[in-house]
N, C-alpha and C positions, 0 to 999 in steps of 0.2 A: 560313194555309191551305196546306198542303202539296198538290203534283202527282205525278203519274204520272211516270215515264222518259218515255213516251212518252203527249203529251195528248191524251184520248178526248174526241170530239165532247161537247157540254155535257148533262149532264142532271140532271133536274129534285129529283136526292136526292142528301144528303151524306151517308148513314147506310143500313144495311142492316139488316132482324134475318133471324134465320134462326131455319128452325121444328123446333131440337132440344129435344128431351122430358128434363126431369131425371130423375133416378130411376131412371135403367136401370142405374147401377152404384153397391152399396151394400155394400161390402166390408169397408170402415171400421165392424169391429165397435162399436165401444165409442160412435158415433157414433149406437145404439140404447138404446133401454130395458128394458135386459134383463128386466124383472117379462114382458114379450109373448113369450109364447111362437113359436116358430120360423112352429105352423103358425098360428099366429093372424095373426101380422105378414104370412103368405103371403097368406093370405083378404085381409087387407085393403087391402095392392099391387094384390092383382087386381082390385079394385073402383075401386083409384084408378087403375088402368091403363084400365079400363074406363071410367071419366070422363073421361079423356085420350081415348077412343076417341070418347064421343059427342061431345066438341067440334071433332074432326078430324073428323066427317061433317058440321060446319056448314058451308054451301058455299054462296055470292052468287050472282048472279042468271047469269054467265059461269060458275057451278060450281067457282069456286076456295074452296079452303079460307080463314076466316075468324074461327076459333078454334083454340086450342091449351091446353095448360095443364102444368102440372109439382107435383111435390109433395115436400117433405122429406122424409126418411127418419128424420127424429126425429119417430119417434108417443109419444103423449104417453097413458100409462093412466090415466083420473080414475078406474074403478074398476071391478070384475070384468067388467062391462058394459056402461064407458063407455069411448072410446078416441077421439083425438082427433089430427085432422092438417092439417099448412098446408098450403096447395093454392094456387095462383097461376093465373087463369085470363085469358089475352088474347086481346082480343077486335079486330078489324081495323074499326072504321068504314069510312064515304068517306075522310075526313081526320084519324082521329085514332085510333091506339090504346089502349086501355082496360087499364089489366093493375087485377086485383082479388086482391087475396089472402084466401082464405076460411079458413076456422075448418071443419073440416068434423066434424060428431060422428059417430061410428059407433056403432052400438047393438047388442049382441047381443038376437036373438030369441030366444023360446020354442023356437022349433027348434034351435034354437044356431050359429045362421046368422047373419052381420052385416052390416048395412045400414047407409047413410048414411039418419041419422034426422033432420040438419038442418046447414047449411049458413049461417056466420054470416060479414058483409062484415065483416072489421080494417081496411084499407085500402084508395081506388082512387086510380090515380094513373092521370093519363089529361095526360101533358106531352112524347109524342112525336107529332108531326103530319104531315100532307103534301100536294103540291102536289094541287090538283084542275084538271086539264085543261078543263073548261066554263069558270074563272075566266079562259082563260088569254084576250091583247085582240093584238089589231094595230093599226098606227101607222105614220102616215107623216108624216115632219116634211122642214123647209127647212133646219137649221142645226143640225151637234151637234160641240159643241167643249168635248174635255175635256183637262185639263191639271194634273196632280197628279204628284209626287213622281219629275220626270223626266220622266214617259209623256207626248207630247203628240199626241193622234188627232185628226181633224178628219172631217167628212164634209156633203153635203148633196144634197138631192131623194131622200132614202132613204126606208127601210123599217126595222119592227122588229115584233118580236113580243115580248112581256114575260109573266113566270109571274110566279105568288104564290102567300104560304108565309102563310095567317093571318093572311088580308086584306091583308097588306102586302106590294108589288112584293120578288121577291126576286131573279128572273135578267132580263136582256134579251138577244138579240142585233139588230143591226143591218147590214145592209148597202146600199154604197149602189156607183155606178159612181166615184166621184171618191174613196171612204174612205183615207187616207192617214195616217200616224204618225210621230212620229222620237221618239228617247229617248235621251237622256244624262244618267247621273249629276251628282247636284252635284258643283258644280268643287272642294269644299271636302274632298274623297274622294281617294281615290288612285285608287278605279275611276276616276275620270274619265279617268287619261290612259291606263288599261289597256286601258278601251272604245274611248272614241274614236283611237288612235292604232296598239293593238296589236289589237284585236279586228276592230276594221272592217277592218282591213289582212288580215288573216290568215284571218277566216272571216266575211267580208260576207254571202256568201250567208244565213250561219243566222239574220243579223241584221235585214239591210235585204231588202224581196219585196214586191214587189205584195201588198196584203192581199184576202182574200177576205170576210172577215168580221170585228166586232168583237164580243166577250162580255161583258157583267158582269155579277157576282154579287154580293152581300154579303148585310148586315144589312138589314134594313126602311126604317130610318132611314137607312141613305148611299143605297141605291137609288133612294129618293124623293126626295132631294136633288139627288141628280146627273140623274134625270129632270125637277125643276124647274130647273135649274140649266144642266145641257148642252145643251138643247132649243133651238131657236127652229122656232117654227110644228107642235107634236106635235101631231098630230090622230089618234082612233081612227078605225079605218075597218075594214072587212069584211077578209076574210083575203082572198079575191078580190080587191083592189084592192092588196095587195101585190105587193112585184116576184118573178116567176116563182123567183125564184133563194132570196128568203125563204121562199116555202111550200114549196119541196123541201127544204131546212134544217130547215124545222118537221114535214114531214109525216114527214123520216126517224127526229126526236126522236120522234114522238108515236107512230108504232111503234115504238119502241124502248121506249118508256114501256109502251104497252099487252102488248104479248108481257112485259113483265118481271112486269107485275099477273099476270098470266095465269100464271105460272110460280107468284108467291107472292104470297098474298093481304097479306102484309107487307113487299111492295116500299115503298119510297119512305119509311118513316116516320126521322125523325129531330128531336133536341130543337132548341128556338127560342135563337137565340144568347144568352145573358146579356144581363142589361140594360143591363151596363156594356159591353158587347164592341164594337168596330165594326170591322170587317172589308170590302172594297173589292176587288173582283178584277177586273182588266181583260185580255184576250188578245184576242192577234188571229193571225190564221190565215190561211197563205199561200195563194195563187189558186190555184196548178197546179203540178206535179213531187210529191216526195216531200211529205210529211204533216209541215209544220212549225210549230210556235206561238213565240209568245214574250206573255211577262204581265210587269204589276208589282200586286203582288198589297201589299196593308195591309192588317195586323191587328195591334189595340192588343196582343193577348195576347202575341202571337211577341215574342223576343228582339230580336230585331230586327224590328223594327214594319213596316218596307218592305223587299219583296224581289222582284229579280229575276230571271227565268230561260226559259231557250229548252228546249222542248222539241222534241227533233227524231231523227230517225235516223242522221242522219250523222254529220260531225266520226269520219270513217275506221271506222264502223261501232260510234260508242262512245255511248250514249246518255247524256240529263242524269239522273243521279240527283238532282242538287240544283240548289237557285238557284244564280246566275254570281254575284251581287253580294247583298248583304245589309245596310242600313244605318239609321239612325233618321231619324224624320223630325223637319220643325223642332217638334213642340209635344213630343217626349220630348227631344230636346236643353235648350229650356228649361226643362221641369220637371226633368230628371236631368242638371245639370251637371258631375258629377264624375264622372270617365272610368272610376276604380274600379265606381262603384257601374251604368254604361253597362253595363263588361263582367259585372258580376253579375245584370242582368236574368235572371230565371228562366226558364226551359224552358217551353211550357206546360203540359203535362203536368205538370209540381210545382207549378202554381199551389192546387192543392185540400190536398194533405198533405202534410207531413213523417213515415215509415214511423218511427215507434222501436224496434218489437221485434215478430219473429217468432218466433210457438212450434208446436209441434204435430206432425202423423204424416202422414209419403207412404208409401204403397205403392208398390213399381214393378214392372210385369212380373207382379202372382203370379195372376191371373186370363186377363190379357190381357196378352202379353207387348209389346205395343205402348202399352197404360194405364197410366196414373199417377192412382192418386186420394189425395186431398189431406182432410187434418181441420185446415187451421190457424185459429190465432190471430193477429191483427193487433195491433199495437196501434200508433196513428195520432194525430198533431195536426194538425188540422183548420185550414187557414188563411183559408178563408175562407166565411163566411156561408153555409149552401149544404143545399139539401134533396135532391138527386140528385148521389151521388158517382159520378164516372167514372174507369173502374180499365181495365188491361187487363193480358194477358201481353205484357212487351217484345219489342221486334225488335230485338236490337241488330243493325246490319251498319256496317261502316263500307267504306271504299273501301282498298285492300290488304289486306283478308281473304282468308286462306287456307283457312280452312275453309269447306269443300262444303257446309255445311247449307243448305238452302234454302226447307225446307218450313213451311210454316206450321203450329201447333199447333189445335188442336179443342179448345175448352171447353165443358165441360156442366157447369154448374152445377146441385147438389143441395139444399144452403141454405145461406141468410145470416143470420144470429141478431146482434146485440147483443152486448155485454157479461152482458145478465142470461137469458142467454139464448132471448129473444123474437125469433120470424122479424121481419125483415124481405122485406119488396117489392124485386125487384127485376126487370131485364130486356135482354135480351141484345141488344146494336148492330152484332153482328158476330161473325166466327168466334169471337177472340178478346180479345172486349171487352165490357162490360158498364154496369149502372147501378146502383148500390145505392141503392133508394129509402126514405129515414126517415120516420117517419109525420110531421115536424113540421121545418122547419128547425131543423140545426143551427150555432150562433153557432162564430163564430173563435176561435180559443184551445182550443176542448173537445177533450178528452185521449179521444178516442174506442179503443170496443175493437169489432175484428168477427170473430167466426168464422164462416169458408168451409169448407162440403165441394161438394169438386169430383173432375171426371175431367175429363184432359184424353189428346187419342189424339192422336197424332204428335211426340208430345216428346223420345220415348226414341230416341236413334240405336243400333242394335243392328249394329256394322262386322262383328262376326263371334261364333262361339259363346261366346267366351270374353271379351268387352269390349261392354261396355254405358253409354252417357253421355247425361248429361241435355240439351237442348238447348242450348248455349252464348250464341245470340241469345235466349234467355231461354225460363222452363219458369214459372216462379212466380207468379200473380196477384196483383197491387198492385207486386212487387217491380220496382224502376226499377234503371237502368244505376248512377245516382250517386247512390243512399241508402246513408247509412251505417246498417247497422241495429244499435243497439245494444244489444240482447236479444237473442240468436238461441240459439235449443235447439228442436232437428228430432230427433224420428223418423223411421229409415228403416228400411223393411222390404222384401227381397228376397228372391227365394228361396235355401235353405242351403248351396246349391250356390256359390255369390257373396261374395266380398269387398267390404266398399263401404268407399269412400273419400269423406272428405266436411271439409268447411270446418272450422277450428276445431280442437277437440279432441275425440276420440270418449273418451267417459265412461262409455259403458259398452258389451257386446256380448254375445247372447246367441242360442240357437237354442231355437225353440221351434216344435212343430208343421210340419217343415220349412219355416221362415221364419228369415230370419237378423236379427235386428233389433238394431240399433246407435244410439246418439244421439249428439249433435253438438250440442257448445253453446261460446262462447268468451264470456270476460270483455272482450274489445276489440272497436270494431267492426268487422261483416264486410259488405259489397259483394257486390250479385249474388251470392250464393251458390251453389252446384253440388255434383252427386254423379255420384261413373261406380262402377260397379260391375264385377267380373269374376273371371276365374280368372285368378289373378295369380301369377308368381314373382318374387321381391323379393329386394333386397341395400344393402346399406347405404355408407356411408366409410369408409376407411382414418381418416381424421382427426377433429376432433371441432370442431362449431360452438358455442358458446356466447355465452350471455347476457352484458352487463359484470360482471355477479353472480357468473359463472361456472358461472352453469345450464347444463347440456346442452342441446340443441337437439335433438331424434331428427330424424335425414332419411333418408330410404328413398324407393328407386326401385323402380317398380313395370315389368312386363310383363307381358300379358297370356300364354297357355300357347300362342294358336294363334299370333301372332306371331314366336314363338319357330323354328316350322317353318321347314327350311331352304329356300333359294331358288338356283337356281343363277349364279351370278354370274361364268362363266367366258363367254366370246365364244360363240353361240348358233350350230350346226352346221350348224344343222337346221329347216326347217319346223314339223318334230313336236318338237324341244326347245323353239322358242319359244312351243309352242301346250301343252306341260306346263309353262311356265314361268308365263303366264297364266293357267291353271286355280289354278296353285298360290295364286298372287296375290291371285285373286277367293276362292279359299279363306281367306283371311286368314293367309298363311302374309308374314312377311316380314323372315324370317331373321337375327332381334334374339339375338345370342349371351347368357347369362347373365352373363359375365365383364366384359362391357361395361358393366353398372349401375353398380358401384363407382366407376370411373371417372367416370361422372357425378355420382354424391355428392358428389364429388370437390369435384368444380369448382364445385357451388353450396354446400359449405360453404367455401371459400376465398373464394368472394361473400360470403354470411353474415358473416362474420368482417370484411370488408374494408368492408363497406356499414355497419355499425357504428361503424365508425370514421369514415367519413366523413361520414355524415350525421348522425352523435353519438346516433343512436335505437338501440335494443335491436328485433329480431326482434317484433314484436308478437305473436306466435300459439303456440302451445304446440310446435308438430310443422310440420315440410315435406315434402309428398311430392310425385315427379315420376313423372309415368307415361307411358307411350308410345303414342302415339295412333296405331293403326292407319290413319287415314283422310287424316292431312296424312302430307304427307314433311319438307318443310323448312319447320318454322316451330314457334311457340312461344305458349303463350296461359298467362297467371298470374291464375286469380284467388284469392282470400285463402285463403293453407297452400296451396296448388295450384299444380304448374305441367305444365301440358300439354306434350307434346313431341312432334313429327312424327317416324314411324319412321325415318326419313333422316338424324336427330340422331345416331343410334346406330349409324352408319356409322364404319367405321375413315377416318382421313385418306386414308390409301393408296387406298383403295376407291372414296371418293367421289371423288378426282381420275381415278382408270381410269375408273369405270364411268358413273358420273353424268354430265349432260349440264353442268352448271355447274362442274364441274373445280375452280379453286382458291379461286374466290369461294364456291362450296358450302363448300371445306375452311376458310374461313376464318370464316364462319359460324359451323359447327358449333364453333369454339375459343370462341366468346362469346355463341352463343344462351342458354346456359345462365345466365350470367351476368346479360344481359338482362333475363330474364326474373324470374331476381330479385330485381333492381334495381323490377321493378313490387311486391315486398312493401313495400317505401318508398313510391313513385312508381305508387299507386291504391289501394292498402290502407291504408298510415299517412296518405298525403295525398294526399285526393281532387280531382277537378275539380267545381267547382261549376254546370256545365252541361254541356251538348255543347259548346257553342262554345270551351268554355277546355279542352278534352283533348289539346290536342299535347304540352304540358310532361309528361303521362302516359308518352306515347313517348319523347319526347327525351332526358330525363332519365336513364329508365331504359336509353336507349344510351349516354347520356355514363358511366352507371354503367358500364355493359359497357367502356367503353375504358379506364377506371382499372381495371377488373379485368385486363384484356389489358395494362396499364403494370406491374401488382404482379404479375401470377402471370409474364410475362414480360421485355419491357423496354422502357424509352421507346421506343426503336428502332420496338416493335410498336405501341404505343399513335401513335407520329407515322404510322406506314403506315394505322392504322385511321383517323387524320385525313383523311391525303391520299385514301384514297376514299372518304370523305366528300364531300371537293372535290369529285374527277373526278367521282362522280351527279350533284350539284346541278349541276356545268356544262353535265353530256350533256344533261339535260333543263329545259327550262324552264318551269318553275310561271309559271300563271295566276294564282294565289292564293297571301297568305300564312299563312307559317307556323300563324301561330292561328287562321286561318280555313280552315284545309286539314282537317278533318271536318265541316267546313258547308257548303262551298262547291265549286265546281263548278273543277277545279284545272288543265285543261288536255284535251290531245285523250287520253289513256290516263288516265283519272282515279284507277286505282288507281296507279299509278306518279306523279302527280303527289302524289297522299296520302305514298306513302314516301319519295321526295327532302324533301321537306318538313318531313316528322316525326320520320324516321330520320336525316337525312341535314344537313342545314340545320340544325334544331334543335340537335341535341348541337352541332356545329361554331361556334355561335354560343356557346355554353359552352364551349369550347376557344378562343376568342379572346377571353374573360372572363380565362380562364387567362394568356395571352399577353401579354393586354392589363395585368393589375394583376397580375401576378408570385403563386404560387403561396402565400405569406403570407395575401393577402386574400382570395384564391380559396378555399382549403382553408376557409379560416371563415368565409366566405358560404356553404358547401356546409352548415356546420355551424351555421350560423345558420339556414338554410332548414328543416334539421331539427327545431330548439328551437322556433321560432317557429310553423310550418305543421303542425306532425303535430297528426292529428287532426282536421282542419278539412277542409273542402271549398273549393279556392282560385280565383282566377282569376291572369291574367297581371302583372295589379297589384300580388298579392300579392310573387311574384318579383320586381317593380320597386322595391317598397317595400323591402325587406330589402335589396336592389342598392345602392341610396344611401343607406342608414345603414354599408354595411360601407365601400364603396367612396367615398363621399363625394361631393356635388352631385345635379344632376340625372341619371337613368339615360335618360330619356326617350328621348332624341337614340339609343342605343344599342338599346332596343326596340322602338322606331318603324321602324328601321330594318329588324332582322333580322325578328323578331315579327310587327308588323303590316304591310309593304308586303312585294308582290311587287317582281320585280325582280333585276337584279345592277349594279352597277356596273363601268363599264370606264375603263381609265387608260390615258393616254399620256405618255408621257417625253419633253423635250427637255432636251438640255443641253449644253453647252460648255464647254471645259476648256482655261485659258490659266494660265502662269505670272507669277505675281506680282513684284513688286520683291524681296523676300525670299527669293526662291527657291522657296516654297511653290507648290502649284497648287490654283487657284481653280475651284470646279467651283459654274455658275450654270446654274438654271436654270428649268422650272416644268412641275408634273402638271396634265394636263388630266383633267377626266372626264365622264362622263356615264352615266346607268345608263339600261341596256337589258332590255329583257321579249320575253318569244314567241322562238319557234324562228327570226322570220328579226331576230334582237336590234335590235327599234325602238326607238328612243329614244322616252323620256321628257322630253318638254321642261321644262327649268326644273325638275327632281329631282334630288337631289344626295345622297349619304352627306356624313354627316360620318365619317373614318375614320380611324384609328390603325396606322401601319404604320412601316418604317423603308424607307430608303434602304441600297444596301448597293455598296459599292466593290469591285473584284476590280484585282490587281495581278500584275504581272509574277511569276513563281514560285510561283502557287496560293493565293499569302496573300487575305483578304478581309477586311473589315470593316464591321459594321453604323452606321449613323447613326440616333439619336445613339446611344451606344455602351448596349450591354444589359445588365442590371442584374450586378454581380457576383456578389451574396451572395441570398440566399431573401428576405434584410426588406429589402433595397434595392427600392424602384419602380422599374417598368420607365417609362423615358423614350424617349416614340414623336414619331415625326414625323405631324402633323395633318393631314389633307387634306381642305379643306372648299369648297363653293363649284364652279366651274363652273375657275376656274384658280388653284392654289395654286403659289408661286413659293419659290423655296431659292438658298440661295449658302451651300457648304461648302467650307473651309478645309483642304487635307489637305496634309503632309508631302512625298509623292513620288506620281505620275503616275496615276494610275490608269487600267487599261487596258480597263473598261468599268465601266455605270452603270446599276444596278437598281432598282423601286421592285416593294416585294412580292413579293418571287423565292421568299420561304419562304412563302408565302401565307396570309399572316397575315393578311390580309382576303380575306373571300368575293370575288374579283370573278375578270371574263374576264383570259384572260392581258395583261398589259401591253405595248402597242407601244413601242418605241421609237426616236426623232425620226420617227416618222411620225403620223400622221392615221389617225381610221377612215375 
C-alpha cells in the first residue's frame, strides 16, 4: 500500500472514479465503419449523446448525480436500417456500482429518422463497492496490544470506531490517553543499526512523539484478526460514550465523507482485495506541532512485503516520498530462500501481465493541440487467473529528476474490443487508471489481444512553437517503465508542419491531407517508448559509428528552430536588458548555434564505437538521434534510439564556466553527459532492470560507461579525476540508503541528492575498484561477460553477482553486500612504528583499525565491518614512494592487495631503508573517510 508525501487523515476509500463521458473525441478515422455515412453516424451520436444526457439527470435523494454512461465509436451496420452500438452504462447504488454494457439497436424510421428501437444487456459487472457510514460501530475496550513486523503499540481504557467494506471490518482508529509505540527493525537488517543508532540520533523528533492516535486498515480477514486478537475487553457502545477526542476524529471523517458523496455520486467506490491478497497497515499520528505520521504497512503483493515510513513535513523542508526501510517478513524469507529469486519479487503492478507487442496509430495535436488519441493494439500474457484487468498510464518520477513535468495525464477512454473484435466492459478508477472487465475469467498463460481507442489531454508538453514531446513519466496505457516490448509498430500522426522523431526505426513517412504521418517499428525490443515532434534543424558526424558488420549507424542531432534564437550572454547593463532577456527565454529562444550539433554526433559516435567494444554487444536499433530539449538545461534522458539533451549541453566550455552558475563541474559534465547517456542504449535498452528496486545498475553503469569514454577519447589522467569526484560526492554527502535501494527508498534529508551520490556516484566507483581490485585483464571481460550473458534480459543485482564469480573467482558476496546493499562508509585508522632490525633493514609493525560510519554526524555502526582490499604505501626521503604489496607489473599479472577485515587488522612490513611516513588508502582505492593516523576518532 503506497502513501502520500505528506499522510492525510484516514478515509473511508482507496479508489476513485471520475464521471468522464467517452465519445467526445473520435478522430481515429479508420476506427469507423465507413459503409455509415457522415450524416447518419452524426444523428446517431446525438442520440447516444442524448442517452448520456438522460442518465446524468438521474440524481438521489441529496440531488447528486447517480448515473452516467459512454459509448464506442465503432457502430456496427447490420443493414440499411439496422445500426448497432455498445453503450456502457453506470449506475451508483448505496454500496456498489453497477457498470452494464448494452447492445443498443437503432432502427431507421418511415420518416427516416433513427431511434433506439431496443437495448440488449451483454454484460453486468457490479465488483466495485463501498463503505456505507449507518455500518460504521463504536468501542471501547481495556487492553489492545499489537506486535507485528517491528511495530509494537500498546494502549488501554480507549476508544475506537471501526468502518466496513462488504460486511467485513475494514478500517479502525483508536485512541486512548496512555497509547504508546516503539519500533525497531529486525536485528538480522542493516536498517537495524541505521534506525536505532543513526536515525534516532539525528532525527528523533520524526520518530519518537507522543502519539495522538492509532489507524489500521487492510483486508477483511487481518482486520478481523487483529480486532480478535489485539483486543482485551472490546465492547460496542453508543458513539456518545466514546472519548470526546474519538468523535471529533470521527465527526471530521464523516464530513469529509459526506461533502465528497455530495461533490460525486461515485465517491468511494473501489474493488474488494483479491482473495489471495492480505494487506495490514498501521500508523500512528503525532499529538501536537507539525502534522506527522509514521506506519509499517504489509502487503503480500509488494516486493517487499513489509514496509516502513514517516511521513512528515520536515527533515529541512523535504518531504517522504518513499518508505525509510523496506524488507521481507519471516513467512517470504522461508518460502523464498534464495536471495536471487528475494531480489526478483515482482513489482505489483507486473503481477497481472507480461506487455509483448504494441501496434497501431496516435494522433497528436491535430484536433486539439493538447490531445493525443490513440487506436492501439496490445498484445499481452496474462499471468494470473483473473477477470478484471488493471492497467493505467505510468508515472514514472524518481528522485534526481530534472525534468519539470509534473502534470498528470487525463484518460478517456473510447473502447476496449478483444482480439475478435468484441467490446469489452470496462471502468474507470481514476484520472489515469482503469479496469478492463472480461465477460468470463481469464486463466494464466492466455496470450491475450486488446484494442484501446482512447484520448488522453495533458500529455503532450508543447515548451515552445517549434518542439513538442510526449510526456516522459509516461503517455501510453498498459505501457510499464520495465516491459520490454517486443512487437512495437506505431503510427504517428502530426500536423505537416512537424517533424517527429520516434523509437526504433521510421519505415516509412508520408504527407497526406495536411497530416504528416510516419511509422515506427523495430525488430529488437523497445522500453517505454516516446515521440517529440517539431520544427527541427539537424546535422550529423564528422565520423562514422558502426555495427561489428560494419553497418553504418546514421546519428543526427536535432534542434528545434525557435531554440536556435539568439540570447544575449554578455554581463546585463540594464534593468530593460535583463527584462528582454527574459521575454526572450520564455519565448523559447535559447541560443543553440547550428555548428554545435556536429560536435555532439561526435562524441556519441566515439561512445557508439567504444560501448561496442566493451560490452562486446552491437548498437541494438537501426538509427540514434539526440535532440535538444528546450525545458531542462543540464541533464540528459535515453530512451530506446533517443537521447534527450538539456539546452545547457550545447553550451561552449568557455561559456558555461563565465556564464553558468556551476562553472567547471557544469563544464565537466557537458565533456560526458553525452556519453552517459549512451551508455543507457546498453544499460536499459539491451539490459533491463527487472523491477524498480533493481534500477541503480541502470545509472551506474551507464556512468562507469561515461568514464571509460572520458579514459579513451582523453586520458587515464581524466578518467582518475572523474573518479576522485566521485569520491569527494559520496564523502560530502551521506546516504541513508543503499545503493540498490536508492529508488525505493527514502535516502536522506535532500532525497534527490541522496538518489545521485548513490547511483551516479557510489555506484560506478564501486566498478572502478572492481577495476583496481582484479587488474584490467578480468575487469575488461567481466564488462564483456555482462554483455554475452545479460542482453536482452531484465536483471537484478544477482545477476551482476553471478557473472562477478565466475569471472573473478569465489564468493562476490562480501563485495556486494558491502557497496550494493548497506549504507554506510567505512573509517580507518593507522598505527604504526618503525624500528631497525639486526640486518639493517627497517621493520615497520603495525595495525588498521576501522569502523564504518553513517548520517552527517558519522555514528558508528557497532559491530559492522567492510572487508576491504587496499595497499599500504611508504613515502621515502627524495619523493620516491612505494605501494604494499607491490602492484601488478604487467595487464595479466593480479593485483596483490593488502586485506582489512574485522574491527583490528595488524601488518609487519619489511623494507630496505627508512621510510619517512606511512599510508593506508592514500590513492583511495577504497570508498572510505580519510584515514587517521596514529590517532583515534
Amino acid at each position: 500500500m503506497s502513501h502520500s508525501a505528506t499522510r492525510k487523515t484516514l478515509t473511508w476509500a482507496a479508489c476513485f472514479t471520475l464521471a468522464l463521458a467517452a465519445g467526445l473525441f473520435t478522430s481515429l478515422a479508420h476506427a469507423a465503419d465507413e459503409s455509415i455515412s457522415y450524416d447518419t453516424r452524426g444523428e446517431i451520436t446525438d442520440l447516444l449523446q442524448k442517452k448520456i444526457g438522460s442518465l446524468l439527470d438521474q440524481k438521489n435523494a441529496d440531488g447528486v448525480g447517480v448515473a452516467r454512461g459512454s459509448f464506442s465509436p465503432n457502430l456496427k451496420k447490420v443493414d440499411d436500417t439496422t445500426i448497432t452500438a455498445s453503450f456502457l452504462k453506470n449506475t451508483a447504488d448505496k454500496d456498489t456500482e453497477k457498470v452494464e454494457r448494452l447492445l443498443l439497436t437503432f432502427k431507421k424510421g418511415a420518416n427516416g429518422k433513427w431511434a433506439i428501437a431496443k437495448e440488449d444487456v451483454q454484460d453486468t459487472y457490479d465488483g466495485l463497492h463501498r463503505s456505507l457510514r449507518e455500518n460504521d460501530e463504536f468501542y471501547r475496550f481495556e487492553k489492545f496490544s499489537f506486535d507485528r513486523y517491528g511495530m509494537k503499540v500498546s494502549a488501554t481504557n480507549g476508544s475506537l470506531f471501526k468502518t466496513s467494506y462488504m460486511g467485513k471490518p475494514s478500517t479502525f482508529t483508536l485512541v486512548a490517553d496512555d497509547l504508546a509505540y516503539d519500533y525497531s527493525p529486525p536485528k538480522n537488517l542493516n536498517y537495524y543499526q541505521t534506525y536505532n543508532v543513526v536515525m534516532l540520533k539525528e532525527h528523533k523528533e520524526n520518530y519518537v512523539f507522543k502519539p495522538e492516535k492509532a489507524e489500521v486498515r487492510g483486508d477483511g480477514a487481518s482486520c478481523e484478526q487483529i480486532l480478535a486478537s489485539a483486543f482485551t475487553g472490546l465492547k460496542k457502545v453508543a458513539k456518545g460514550e466514546t472519548s470526546s477526542a474519538l468523535q471529533k476524529d470521527y465527526d471530521d471523517l464523516r464530513n469529509e465523507w459526506d461533502k465528497s458523496l455530495k461533490d460525486n455520486g461515485f465517491f468511494g467506490f473501489r474493488r474488494p482485495y483479491e482473495a489471495d491478497r492480505q494487506t495490514l497497515d498501521l500508523a500512528i499520528k503525532r499529538a501536537s506541532g507539525e502534522e506527522r505520521w509514521i506506519w509499517i504497512d504489509y502487503d503480500n503483493y509488494e516486493p517487499w512485503d513489509v514496509q516502513y515510513g514517516a511521513s512528515a513535513p520536515g527533515f529541512g523542508g523535504q518531504v517522504f516520498p518513499y518508505a525509510i526501510f523496506g524488507y521481507y517478513s519471516d513467512s517470504v524469507l522461508k518460502s523464498t530462500p534464495a536471495a536471487a529469486d528475494l531480489e526478483r519479487r515482482e513489482d505489483a503492478d507486473a503481477r497481472d501481465f507480461d506487455l509483448d507487442s504494441l501496434e497501431g496509430t496516435v494522433e497528436i495535436g491535430l484536433e486539439d493541440s493538447q490531445a493525443l488519441s490513440g487506436d492501439l493494439t496490445y498484445g499481452m500474457t496474462i499471468k494470473e487467473t483473473l477477470r478484471e484487468l488493471p492497467f493505467n498510464i505510468s508515472r514514472l518520477r524518481r528522485p534526481g529528476d530534472e525534468q519539470k513535468e509534473t502534470r498528470n495525464p487525463k484518460m478517456i477512454i473510447k473502447s476496449i474490443t478483444d482480439g475478435d473484435g468484441d467490446e469489452l466492459s470496462w471502468v474507470k478508477t481514476g484520472a489515469y487508471s482503469a479496469l478492463v472487465i472480461f465477460p468470463k475469467p481469464v486463466a494464466a498463460g492466455t496470450k491475450a489481444v486488446l484494442k484501446m481507442q482512447f484520448t488522453n489531454l495533458d500529455s503532450i508538453y508543447q515548451v515552445n512553437p517549434s518542439y513538442s514531446a510526449m510526456d516522459r513519466g509516461g503517455w501510453l496505457p498498459f505501457v510499464r517503465f520495465t516491459d520490454p516490448i517486443e512487437k512495437f509498430d506505431l503510427t504517428v500522426k502530426v500536423r505537416d508542419k512537424y517533424r517527429v522523431l520516434g523509437v526504433g526505426k521510421k519505415v516509412s513517412e508520408k504527407t497526406e491531407n495536411g497530416v504528416n504521418v510516419t511509422r515506427w517499428s523495430s525488430d529488437r525490443p523497445v522500453s517505454f517508448p516516446t515521440v517529440i515532434f517539431g520544427e527541427y534543424i539537424t546535422d550529423g558526424p564528422k565520423i562514422k559509428a558502426t555495427k561489428k558488420d560494419g553497418t553504418e549507424i546514421p546519428v543526427h542531432v536535432y534542434v528545434d528552430k525557435v531554440s536556435t534564437h539568439t540570447l544575449d550572454e554578455t554581463s546585463l547593463k540594464s534593468e530593460d536588458d535583463a527584462e528582454d532577456r527574459v521575454a526572450k527565454f520564455e519565448g523559447g529562444a535559447r541560443g543553440i548555434r547550428g555548428k554545435q550539433l556536429s560536435a555532439i554526433a561526435d562524441q556519441a559516435v566515439n561512445a557508439l564505437n567504444l560501448y561496442r567494444e566493451v560490452w562486446g554487444q552491437d548498437y541494438k536499433f537501426a538509427k540514434l538521434d539526440l535532440v535538444a530539449d528546450p525545458l531542462g538545461e543540464f541533464y540528459g534522458q535515453s530512451p530506446a534510439s533517443m537521447i534527450y539533451l538539456g539546452f545547457g549541453v550545447f553550451r561552449g566550455e568557455g561559456e558555461v564556466a563565465a556564464n553558468m552558475g556551476g562553472g567547471s563541474s557544469l563544464s565537466k559534465f557537458n565533456k560526458d553527459v553525452v556519453a552517459h547517456e549512451t551508455g543507457h542504449q546498453w544499460w536499459g535498452s539491451l539490459i533491463g532492470n527487472a523491477n524498480n528496486r533493481n534500477y541503480w545498475f541502470i545509472e551506474s553503469l551507464a556512468e562507469y560507461s561515461a568514464a571509460l569514454y572520458v579514459e579513451n577519447v582523453y586520458s587515464r589522467k581524466a578518467y582518475d579525476e572523474k573518479v576522485a569526484e566521485w569520491r569527494r560526492g559520496v564523502l560530502r554527502y551521506e546516504m541513508l540508503s543503499s545503493v540498490q535501494d536508492a529508488s525505493a527508498l527514502w535516502g536522506g534529508e535532500n532525497p534527490g541528492a541522496a538518489y545521485q551520490f548513490n547511483v551516479y556516484f557510489k555506484g560506478p566507483y564501486a566498478f572502478h575498484v572492481l577495476r583496481e581490485t582484479f587488474g584490467d585483464e578480468k575487469f575488461f571481460k567481466y564488462l564483456k561477460d555482462l554483455g554475452a550473458e545479460l542482453a536482452e534480459k531484465q536483471i537484478v543485482t544477482m545477476d551482476l553477482q553471478r557473472v562477478a564469480e565466475k569471472d573473478f573467482g569465489g564468493t562476490m558476496a562480501w563485495f556486494f553486500d558491502e557497496w550494493f546493499r548497506s549504507a554506510g562508509l567505512p573509517q580507518y585508522a593507522l598505527f604504526y612504528d618503525v624500528r631497525q632490525t639486526e640486518d639493517g633493514k627497517w621493520l615497520i609493525e603495525g595495525k588498521i583499525k576501522q569502523r564504518v560510519v553513517e548520517g552527517k554526524e558519522k555514528t558508528e555502526l557497532p559491530g559492522v565491518y567492510y572487508k576491504s582490499r587496499g595497499w599500504l604505501t611508504f613515502e621515502f626521503d627524495g619523493g620516491k614512494a612505494i605501494k604494499y604489496p607491490a602492484k601488478a607489473k604487467s595487464a595479466g599479472e593480479p593485483e596483490r592487495m593488502f586485506i582489512v577485515d574485522g574491527a583490528e587488522t595488524p601488518f609487519k612490513v619489511k623494507l630496505p631503508e627508512k621510510p619517512i611516513a606511512v599510508y593506508f588508502n592514500k590513492d583511495g582505492e577504497i570508498l572510505a573517510h580519510d584515514t587517521l593516523v596514529n590517532q583515534s576518532w
